[in-house]
C-alpha positions, -999 to 999 in steps of 0.1 A, spaced: -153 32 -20 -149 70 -12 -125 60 14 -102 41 -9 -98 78 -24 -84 94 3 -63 61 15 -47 52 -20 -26 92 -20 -13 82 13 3 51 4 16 61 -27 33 89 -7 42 62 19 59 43 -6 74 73 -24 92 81 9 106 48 16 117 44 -20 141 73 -13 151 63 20 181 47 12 198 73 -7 201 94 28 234 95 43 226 82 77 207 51 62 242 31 56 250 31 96 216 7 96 221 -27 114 207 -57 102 173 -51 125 171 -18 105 174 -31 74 145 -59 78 119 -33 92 128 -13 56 123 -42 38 92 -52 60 76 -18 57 86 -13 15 70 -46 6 41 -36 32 38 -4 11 42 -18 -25 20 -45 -17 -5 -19 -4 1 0 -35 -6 -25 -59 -35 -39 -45 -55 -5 -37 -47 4 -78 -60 -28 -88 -95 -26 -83 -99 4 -107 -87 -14 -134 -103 -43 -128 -139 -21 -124 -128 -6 -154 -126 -42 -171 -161 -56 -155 -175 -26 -164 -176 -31 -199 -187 -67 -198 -217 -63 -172 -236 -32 -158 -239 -41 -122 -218 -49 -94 -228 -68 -61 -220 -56 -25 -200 -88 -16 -179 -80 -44 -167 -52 -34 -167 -59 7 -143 -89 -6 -119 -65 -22 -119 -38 -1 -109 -58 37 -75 -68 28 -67 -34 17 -75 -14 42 -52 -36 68 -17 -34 45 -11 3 54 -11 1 88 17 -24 88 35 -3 64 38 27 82 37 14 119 69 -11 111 92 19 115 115 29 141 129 55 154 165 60 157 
């Protein structure tokens, strides 16, 4: 769980920097190829957001309603997190 700690800041600045991507002068000459790998890598990243958040609140929510939580739990939450941000930030080109 420690390593969803340092992860989760990373995406969030990830996502932060594609969210203002678009307002940069330069981003308006992108063709059509361009524009997909944006969209590809901002849903990558939102996706990635949402689903490395969500486990706190959903601790939070157990938490209250039983004491202990098992390892496969957690292993079962954690996998398909850890492989979103890699397709996030290696979907982007250079120009």
């Amino acid at each position: 769980m420690n390593e969803l700690r340092i992860v989760i800041p990373g995406v969030q600045v990830l996502f932060a920097f594609l969210l203002i991507l678009p307002f940069n002068t330069g981003f308006v000459e992108a063709d059509d190829l361009g524009w997909a790998v944006y969209a590809g890598s901002l849903g990558c990243a939102a996706v990635a957001s949402a689903l490395l958040i969500g486990p706190a609140a959903y601790h939070r929510h157990r938490f209250r309603r039983l004491e202990e939580e098992t390892a496969s739990d957690k292993k079962e939450m954690i996998t398909p997190r850890i492989l979103l941000p890699p397709g996030a930030s290696c979907s982007s080109r250079s120009p």
